[in-house]
NUVO-316725 format. One line per 4 residues: number of its first residue (from 1); for each residue x, y, z of N, C-alpha, C. Coordinates in nm, 2 decimals. Each point is the difference from the previous one (the first is absolute). Layout:
NUM> X Y Z X Y Z X Y Z  ...
END
This chain:
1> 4.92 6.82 -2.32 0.13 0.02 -0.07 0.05 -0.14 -0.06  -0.04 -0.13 0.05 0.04 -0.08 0.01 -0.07 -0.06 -0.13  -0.09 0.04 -0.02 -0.15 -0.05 -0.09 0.08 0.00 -0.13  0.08 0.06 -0.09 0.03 -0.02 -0.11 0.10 -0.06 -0.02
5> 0.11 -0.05 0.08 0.13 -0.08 -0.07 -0.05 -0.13 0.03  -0.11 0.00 0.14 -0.04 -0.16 -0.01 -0.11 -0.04 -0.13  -0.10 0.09 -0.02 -0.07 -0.03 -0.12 0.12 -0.03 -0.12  0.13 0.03 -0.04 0.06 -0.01 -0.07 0.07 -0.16 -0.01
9> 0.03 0.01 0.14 0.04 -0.18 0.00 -0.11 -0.09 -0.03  -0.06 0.05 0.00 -0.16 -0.10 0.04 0.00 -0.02 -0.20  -0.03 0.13 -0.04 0.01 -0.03 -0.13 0.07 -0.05 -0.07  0.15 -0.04 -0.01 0.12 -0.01 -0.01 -0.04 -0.19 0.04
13> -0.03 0.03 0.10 -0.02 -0.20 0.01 -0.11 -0.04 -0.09  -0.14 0.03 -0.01 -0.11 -0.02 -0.04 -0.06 0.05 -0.14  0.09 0.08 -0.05 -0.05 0.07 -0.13 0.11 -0.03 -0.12  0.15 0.04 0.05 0.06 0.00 -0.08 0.04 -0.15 -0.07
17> 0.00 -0.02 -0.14 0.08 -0.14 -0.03 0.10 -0.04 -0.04  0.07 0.12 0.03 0.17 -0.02 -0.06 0.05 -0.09 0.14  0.17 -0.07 0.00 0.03 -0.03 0.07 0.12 0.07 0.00  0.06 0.06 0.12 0.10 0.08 0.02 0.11 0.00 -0.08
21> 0.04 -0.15 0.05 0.14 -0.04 0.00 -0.02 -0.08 -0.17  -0.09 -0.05 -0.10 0.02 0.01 -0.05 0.04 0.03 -0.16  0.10 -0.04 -0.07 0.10 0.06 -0.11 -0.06 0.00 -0.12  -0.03 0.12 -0.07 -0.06 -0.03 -0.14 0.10 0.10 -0.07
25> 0.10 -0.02 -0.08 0.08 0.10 -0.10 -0.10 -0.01 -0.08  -0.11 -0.01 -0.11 -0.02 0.02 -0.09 -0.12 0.15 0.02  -0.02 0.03 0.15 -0.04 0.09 0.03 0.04 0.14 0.09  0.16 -0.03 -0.01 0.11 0.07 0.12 -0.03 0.17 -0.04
29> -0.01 0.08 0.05 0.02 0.13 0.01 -0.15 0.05 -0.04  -0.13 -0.05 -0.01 -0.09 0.05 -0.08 -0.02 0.17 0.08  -0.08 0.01 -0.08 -0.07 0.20 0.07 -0.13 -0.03 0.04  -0.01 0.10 0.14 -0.17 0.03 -0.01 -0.07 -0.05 -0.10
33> -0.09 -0.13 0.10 -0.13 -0.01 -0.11 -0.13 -0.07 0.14  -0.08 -0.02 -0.10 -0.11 -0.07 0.07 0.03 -0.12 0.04  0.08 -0.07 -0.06 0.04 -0.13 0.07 0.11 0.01 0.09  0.08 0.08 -0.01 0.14 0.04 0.10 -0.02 0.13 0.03
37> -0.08 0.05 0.14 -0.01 0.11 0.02 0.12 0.05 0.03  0.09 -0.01 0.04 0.11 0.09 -0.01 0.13 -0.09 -0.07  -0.02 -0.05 -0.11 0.07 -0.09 -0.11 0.08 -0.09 0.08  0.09 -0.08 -0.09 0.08 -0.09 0.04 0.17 0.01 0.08
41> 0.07 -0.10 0.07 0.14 0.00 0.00 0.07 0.00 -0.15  0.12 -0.06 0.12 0.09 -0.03 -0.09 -0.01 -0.18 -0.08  -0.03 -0.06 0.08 -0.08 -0.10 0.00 -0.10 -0.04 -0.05  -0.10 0.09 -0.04 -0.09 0.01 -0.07 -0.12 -0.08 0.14
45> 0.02 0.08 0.12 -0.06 -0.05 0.10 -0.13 0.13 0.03  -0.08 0.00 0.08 -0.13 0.10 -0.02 0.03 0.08 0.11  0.03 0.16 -0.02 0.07 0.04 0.13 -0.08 0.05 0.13  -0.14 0.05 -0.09 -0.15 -0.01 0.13 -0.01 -0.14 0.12
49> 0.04 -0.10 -0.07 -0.03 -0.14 0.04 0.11 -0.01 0.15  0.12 0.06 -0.12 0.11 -0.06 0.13 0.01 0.13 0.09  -0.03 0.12 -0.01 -0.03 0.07 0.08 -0.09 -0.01 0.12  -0.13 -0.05 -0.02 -0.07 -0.01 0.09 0.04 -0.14 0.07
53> 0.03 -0.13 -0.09 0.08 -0.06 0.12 0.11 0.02 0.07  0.03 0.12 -0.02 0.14 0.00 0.06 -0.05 0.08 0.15  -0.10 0.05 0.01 -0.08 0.06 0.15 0.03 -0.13 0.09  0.00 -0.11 -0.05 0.00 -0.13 0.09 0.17 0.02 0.06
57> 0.06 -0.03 -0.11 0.18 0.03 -0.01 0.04 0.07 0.12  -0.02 0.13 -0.06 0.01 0.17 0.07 -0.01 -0.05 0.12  -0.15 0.05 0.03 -0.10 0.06 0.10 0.01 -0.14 0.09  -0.06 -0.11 -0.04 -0.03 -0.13 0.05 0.15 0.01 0.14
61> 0.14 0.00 -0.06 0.13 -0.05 0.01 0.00 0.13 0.12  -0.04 0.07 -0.01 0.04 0.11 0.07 -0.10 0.05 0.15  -0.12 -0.08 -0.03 -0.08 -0.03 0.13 0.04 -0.09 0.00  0.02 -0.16 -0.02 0.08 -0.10 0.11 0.13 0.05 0.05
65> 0.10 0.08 -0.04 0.12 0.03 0.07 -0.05 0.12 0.10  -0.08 0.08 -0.06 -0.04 0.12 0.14 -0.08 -0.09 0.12  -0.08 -0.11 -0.05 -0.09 -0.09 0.12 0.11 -0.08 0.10  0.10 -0.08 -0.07 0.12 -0.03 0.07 0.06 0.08 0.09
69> 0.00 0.16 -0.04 0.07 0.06 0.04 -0.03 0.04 0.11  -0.17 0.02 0.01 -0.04 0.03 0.14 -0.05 -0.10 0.08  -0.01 -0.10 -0.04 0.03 -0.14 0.09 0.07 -0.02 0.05  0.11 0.04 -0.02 0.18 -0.03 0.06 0.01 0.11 0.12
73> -0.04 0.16 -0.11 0.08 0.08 0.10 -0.10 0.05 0.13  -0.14 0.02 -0.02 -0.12 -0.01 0.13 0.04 -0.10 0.10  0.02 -0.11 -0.03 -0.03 -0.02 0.15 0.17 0.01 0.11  0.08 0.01 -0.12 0.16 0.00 0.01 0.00 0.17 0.13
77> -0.08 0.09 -0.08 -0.02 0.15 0.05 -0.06 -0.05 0.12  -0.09 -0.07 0.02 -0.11 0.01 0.12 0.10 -0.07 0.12  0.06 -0.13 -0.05 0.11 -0.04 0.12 0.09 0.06 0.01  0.08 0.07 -0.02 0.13 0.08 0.05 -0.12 0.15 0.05
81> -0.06 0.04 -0.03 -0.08 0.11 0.10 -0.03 -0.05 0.13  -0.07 -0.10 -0.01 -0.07 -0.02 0.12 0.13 -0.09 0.10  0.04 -0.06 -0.06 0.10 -0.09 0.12 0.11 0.10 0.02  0.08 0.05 -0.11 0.09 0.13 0.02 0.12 -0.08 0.06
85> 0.10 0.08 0.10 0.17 -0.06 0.00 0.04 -0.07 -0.09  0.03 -0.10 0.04 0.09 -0.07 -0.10 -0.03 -0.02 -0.11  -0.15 -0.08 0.00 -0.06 -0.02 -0.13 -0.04 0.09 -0.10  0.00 0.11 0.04 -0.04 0.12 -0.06 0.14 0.09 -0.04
89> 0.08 -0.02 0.09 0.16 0.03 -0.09 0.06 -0.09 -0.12  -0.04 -0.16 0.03 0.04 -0.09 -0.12 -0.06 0.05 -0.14  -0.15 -0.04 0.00 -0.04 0.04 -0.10 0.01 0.14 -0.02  -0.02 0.12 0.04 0.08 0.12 -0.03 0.09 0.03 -0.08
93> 0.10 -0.13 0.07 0.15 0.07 -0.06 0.00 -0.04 -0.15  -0.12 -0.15 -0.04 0.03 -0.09 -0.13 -0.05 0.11 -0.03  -0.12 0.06 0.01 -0.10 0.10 -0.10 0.10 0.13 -0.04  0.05 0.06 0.10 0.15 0.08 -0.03 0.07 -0.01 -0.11
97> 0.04 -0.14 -0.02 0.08 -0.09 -0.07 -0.04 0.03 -0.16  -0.15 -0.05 -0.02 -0.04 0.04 -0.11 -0.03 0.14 -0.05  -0.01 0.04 0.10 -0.01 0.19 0.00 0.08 0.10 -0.07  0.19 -0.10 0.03 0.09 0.08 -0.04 0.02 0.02 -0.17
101> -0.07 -0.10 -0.07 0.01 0.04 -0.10 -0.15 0.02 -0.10  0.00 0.08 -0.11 -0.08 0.03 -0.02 -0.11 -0.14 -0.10  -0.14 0.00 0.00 -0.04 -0.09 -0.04 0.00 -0.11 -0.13  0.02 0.15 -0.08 0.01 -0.05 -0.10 0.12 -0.12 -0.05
105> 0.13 0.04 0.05 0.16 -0.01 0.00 -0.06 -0.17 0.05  -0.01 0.02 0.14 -0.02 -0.16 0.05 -0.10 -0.12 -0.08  -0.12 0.07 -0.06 -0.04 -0.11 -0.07 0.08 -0.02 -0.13  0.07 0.12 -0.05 0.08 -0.04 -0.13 0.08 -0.13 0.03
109> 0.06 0.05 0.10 0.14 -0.10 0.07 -0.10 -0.16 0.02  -0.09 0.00 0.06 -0.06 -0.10 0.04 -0.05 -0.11 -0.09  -0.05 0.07 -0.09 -0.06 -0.07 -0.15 0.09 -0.01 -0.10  0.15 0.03 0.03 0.13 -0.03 -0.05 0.04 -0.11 0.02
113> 0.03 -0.02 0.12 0.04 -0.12 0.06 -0.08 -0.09 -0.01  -0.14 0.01 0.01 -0.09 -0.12 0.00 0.00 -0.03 -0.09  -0.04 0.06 -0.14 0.03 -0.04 -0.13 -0.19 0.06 -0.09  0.03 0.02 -0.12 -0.08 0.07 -0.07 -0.13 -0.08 0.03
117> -0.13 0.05 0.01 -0.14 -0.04 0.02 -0.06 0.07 0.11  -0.13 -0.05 -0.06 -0.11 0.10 0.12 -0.04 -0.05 0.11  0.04 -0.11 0.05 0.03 -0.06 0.11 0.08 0.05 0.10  0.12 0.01 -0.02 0.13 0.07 0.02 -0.01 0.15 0.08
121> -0.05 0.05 -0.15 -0.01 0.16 0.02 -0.13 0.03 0.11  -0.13 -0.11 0.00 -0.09 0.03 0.13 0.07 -0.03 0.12  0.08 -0.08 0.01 0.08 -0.03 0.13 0.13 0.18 0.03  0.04 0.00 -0.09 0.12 0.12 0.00 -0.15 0.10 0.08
125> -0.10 0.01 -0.06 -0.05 0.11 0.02 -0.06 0.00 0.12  -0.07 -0.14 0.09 -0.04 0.03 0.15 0.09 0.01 0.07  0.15 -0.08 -0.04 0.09 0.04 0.11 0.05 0.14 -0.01  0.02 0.10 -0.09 0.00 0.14 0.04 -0.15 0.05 0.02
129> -0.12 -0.04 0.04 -0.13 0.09 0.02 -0.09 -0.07 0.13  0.07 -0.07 0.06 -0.04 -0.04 0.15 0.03 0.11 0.08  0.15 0.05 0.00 -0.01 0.06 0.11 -0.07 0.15 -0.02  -0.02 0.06 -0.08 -0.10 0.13 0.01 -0.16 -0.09 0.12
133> -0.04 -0.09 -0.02 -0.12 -0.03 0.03 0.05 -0.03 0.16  0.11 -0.08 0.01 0.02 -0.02 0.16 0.04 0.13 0.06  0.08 0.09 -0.06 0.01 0.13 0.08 -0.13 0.10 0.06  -0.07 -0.03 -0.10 -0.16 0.07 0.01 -0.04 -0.09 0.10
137> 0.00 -0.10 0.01 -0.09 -0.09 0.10 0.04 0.03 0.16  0.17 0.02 -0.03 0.02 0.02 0.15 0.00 0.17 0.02  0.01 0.06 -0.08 -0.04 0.13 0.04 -0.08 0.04 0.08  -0.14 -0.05 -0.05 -0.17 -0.03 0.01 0.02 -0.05 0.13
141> 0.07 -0.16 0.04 0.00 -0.06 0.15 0.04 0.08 0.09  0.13 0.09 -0.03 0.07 0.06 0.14 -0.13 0.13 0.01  -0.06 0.02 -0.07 -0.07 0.14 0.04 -0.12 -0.05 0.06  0.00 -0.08 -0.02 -0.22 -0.11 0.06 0.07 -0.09 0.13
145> 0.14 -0.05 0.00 0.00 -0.06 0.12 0.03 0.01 0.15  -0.02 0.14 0.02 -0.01 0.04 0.14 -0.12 0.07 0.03  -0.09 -0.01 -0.06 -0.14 0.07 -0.02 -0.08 -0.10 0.13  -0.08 0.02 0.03 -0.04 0.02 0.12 -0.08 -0.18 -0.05
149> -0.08 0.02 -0.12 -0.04 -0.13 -0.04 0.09 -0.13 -0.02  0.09 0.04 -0.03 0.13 -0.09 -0.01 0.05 -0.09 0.14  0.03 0.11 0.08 -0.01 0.00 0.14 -0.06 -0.09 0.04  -0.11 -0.01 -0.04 -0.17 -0.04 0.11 0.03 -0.16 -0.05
153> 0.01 -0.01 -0.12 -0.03 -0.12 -0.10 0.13 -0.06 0.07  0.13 0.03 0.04 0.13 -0.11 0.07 -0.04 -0.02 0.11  -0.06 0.10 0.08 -0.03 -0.05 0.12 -0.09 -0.08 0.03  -0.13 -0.03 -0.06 -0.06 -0.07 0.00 0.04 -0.13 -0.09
157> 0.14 -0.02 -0.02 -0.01 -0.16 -0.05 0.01 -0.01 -0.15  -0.01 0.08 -0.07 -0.05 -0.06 -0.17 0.13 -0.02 -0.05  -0.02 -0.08 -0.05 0.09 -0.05 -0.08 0.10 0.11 -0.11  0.15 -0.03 -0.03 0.03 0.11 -0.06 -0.05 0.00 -0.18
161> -0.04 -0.15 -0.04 -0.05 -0.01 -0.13 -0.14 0.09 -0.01  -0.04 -0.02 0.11 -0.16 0.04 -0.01 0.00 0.18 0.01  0.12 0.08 0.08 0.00 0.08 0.03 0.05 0.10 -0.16  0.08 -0.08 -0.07 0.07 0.04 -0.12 -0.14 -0.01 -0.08
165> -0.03 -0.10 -0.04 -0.10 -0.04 -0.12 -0.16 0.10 0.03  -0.05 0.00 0.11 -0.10 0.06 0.06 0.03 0.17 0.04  0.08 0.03 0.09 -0.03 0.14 0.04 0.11 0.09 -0.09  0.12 -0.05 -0.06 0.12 0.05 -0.07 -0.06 0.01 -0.18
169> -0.02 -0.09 0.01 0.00 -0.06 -0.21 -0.11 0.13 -0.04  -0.09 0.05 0.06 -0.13 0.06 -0.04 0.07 0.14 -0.05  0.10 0.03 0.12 0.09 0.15 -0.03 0.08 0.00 -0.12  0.00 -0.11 -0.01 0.14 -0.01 -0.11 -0.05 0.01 -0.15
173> -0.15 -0.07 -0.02 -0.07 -0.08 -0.15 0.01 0.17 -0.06  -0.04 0.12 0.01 0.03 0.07 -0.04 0.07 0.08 -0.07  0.12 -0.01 0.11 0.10 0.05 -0.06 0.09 -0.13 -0.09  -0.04 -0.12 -0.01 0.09 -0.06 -0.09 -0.08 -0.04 -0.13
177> -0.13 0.04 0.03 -0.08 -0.01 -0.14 0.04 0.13 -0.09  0.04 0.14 0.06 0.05 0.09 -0.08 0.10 0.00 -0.05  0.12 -0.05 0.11 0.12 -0.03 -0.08 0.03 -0.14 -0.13  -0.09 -0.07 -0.01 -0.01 -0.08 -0.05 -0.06 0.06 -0.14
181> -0.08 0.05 -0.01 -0.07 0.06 -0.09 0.13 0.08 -0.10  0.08 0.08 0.06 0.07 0.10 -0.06 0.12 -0.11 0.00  0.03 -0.10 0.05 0.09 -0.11 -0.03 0.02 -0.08 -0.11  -0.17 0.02 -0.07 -0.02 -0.12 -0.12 0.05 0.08 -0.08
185> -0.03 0.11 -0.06 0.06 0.06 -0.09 0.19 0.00 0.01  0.07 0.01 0.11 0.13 -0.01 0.03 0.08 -0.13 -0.05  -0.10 -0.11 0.00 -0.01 -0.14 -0.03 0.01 -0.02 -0.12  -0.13 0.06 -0.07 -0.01 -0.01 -0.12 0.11 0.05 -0.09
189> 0.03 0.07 0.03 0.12 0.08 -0.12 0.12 -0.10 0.07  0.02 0.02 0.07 0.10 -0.15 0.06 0.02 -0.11 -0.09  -0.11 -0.04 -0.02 0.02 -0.15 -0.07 -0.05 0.03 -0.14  -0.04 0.14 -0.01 0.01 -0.01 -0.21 0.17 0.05 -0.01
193> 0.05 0.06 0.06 0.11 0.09 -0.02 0.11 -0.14 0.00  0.00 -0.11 0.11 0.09 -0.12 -0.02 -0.02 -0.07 -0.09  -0.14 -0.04 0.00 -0.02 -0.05 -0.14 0.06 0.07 -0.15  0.02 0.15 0.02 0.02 0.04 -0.16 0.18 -0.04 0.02
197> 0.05 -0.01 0.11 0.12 0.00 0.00 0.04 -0.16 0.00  -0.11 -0.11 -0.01 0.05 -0.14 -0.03 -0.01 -0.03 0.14  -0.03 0.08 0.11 0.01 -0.09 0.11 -0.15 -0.08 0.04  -0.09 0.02 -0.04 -0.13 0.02 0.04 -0.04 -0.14 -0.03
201> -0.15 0.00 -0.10 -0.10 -0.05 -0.06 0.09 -0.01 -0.14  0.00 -0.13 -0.03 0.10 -0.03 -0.17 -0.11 -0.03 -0.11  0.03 0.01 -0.12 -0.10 0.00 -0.09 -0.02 -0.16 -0.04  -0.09 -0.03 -0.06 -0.15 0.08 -0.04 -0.10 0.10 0.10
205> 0.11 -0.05 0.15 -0.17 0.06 0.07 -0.02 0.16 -0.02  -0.10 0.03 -0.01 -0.10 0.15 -0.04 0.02 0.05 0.13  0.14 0.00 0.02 -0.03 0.15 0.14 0.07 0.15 -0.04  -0.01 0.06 0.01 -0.03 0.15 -0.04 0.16 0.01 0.02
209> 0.05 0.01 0.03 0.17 0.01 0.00 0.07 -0.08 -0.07  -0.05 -0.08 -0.04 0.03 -0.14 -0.03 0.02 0.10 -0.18  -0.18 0.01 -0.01 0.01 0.04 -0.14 0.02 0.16 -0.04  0.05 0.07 0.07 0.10 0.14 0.01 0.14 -0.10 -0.07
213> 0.04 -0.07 0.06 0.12 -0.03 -0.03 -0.01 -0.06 -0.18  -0.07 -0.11 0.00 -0.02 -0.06 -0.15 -0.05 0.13 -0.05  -0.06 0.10 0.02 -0.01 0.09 -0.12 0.10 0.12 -0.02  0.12 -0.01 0.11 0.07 0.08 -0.05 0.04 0.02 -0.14
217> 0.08 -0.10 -0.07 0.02 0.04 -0.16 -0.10 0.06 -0.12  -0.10 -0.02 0.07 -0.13 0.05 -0.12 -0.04 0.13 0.09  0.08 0.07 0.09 -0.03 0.16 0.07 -0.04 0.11 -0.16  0.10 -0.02 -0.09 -0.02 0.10 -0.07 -0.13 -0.04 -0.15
221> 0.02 -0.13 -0.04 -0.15 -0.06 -0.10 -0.11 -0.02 0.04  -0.03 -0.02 0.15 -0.15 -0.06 0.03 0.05 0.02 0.16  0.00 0.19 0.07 0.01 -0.01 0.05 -0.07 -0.01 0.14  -0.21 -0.05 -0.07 -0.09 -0.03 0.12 0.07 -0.12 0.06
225> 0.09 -0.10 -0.01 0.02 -0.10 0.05 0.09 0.01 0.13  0.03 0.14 0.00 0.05 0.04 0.14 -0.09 0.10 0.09  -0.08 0.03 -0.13 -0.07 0.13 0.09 -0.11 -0.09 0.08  -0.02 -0.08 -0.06 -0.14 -0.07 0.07 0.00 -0.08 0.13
229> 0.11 -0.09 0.01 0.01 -0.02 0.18 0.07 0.07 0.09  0.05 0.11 -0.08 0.07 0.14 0.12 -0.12 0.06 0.05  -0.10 0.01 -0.10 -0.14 0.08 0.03 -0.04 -0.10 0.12  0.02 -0.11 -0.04 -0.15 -0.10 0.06 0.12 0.03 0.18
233> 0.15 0.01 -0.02 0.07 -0.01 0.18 -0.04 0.14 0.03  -0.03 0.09 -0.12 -0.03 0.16 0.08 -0.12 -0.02 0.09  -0.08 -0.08 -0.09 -0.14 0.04 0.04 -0.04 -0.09 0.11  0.05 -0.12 0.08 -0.03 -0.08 0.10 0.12 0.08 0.11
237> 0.08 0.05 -0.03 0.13 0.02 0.14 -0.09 0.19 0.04  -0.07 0.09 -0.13 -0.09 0.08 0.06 -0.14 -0.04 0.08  -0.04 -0.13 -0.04 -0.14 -0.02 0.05 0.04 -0.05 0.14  0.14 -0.07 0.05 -0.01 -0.04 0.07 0.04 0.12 0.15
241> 0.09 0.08 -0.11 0.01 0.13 0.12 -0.18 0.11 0.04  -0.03 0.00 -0.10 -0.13 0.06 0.02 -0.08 -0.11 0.12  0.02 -0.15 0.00 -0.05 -0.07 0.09 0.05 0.08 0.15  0.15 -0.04 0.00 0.05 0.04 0.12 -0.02 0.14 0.08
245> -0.02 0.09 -0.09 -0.07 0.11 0.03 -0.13 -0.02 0.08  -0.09 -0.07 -0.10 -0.17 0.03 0.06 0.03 -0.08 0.17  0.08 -0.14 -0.02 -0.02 -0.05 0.10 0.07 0.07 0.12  0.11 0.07 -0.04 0.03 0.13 0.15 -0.09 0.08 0.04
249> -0.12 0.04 -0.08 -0.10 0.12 0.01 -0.09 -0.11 0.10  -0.01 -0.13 -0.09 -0.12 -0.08 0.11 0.03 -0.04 0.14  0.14 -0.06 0.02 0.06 -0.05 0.11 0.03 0.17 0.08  0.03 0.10 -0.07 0.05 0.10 0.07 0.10 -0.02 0.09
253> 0.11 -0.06 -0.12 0.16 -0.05 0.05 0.07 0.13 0.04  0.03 0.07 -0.10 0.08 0.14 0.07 -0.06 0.07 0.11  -0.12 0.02 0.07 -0.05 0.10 0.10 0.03 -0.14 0.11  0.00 -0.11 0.02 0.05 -0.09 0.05 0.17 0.02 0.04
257> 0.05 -0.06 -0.05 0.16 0.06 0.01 0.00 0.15 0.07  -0.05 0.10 -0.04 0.08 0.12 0.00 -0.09 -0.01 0.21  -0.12 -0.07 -0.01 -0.03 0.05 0.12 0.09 -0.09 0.11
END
């Protein structure tokens, strides 16, 4: 599944010779041809070109904030499970905290205040998407740590790092690889959708929300200039749910939970 958007970056670095960002008016708006497979901007910039670099934009920006995200909130899950009382009501109550409102709302607010860029908006976006990953983690801990293995491994001495990372983390890689999966896509429309709204990625850069927004005014004369990176967020936020799918069939997440 994976095999055609990366063949496309690949191509996009190595084949294509346009340069994204830039500016040629003497060739702004061209049509379908062999030299501009899917014609020009407004700019007279190559929109195949900045499309496939924009997978870097997109896609790139939205696995380092989902990787952040489960870096933060995994092991955050695994210590309030396993230690539990206090430490496990603190962090609780912050994860609460971000719970009360919905996700979208907080990274708006977040990448408001911090101020426009894609720096910004990857930061707005781990601080609302840790805690889905630490909730999961301690979910996973309270149900594995009275288990008879769990047991064996305190009493004999091991260490609590060794007992988290070794007999805990193995339960867990499953279930946060699926959620993760159906996350990137949640991500992705995230940071095209702030980006079209000026919070995001600012122009020249080629990220798919970015250029939703610069092609608004030409919606009704040259309207592939919107259709073509709405297609390109349709087609990675489906591939990535079809991911999260197969990988619940492999991990056999749901018959897990329900038992």
């Amino acid at each position: 599944m994976l095999i055609l958007p990366l063949a496309a970056v690949l191509y996009a670095f190595l084949v294509l010779k346009y340069d994204p960002a830039l500016v040629n008016l003497t060739e702004r708006l061209l049509p379908v041809s062999l030299e501009h497979p899917l014609g020009t901007d407004h700019l007279g910039r190559d929109v195949l070109t900045r499309l496939l670099h924009g997978f870097k934009q997109t896609v790139g920006y939205g696995l380092i904030a989902l990787l952040a995200a489960v870096v933060i909130g995994v092991p955050i899950g695994l210590l309030a499970g396993f230690k539990g009382g206090l430490t496990d009501r603190i962090l609780m109550r912050i994860a609460d905290a971000f719970l009360s409102f919905p996700d979208t709302i907080v990274a708006i607010v977040l990448a408001g205040l911090l101020g426009a860029g894609i720096e910004n908006l990857l930061l707005a976006i781990v601080v609302v998407k840790w805690v889905s990953y630490a909730r999961l983690a301690r979910s996973t801990v309270l149900t594995e740590r009275r288990k008879d293995y769990i047991m064996m491994a305190r009493i004999n001495g091991v260490r609590t790092g060794r007992i988290m990372t070794k007999h805990l983390f193995p339960h867990i890689i499953g279930h946060v690889l699926v959620l993760a999966s159906l996350d990137l896509g949640k991500i992705i429309l995230l940071i095209s959708s702030l980006s079209y709204i000026g919070l995001g990625a600012q122009p020249p850069a080629p990220e798919w929300g970015a250029m939703l927004n610069e092609a608004r005014p030409y919606f009704h004369s040259n309207a592939s200039l919107m259709i073509s990176p709405g297609l390109m967020i349709v087609f990675v936020v489906l591939l990535s749910n079809l991911l999260g799918d197969y990988l619940r069939d492999t991990f056999d997440v749901k018959k897990e939970v329900q038992s």
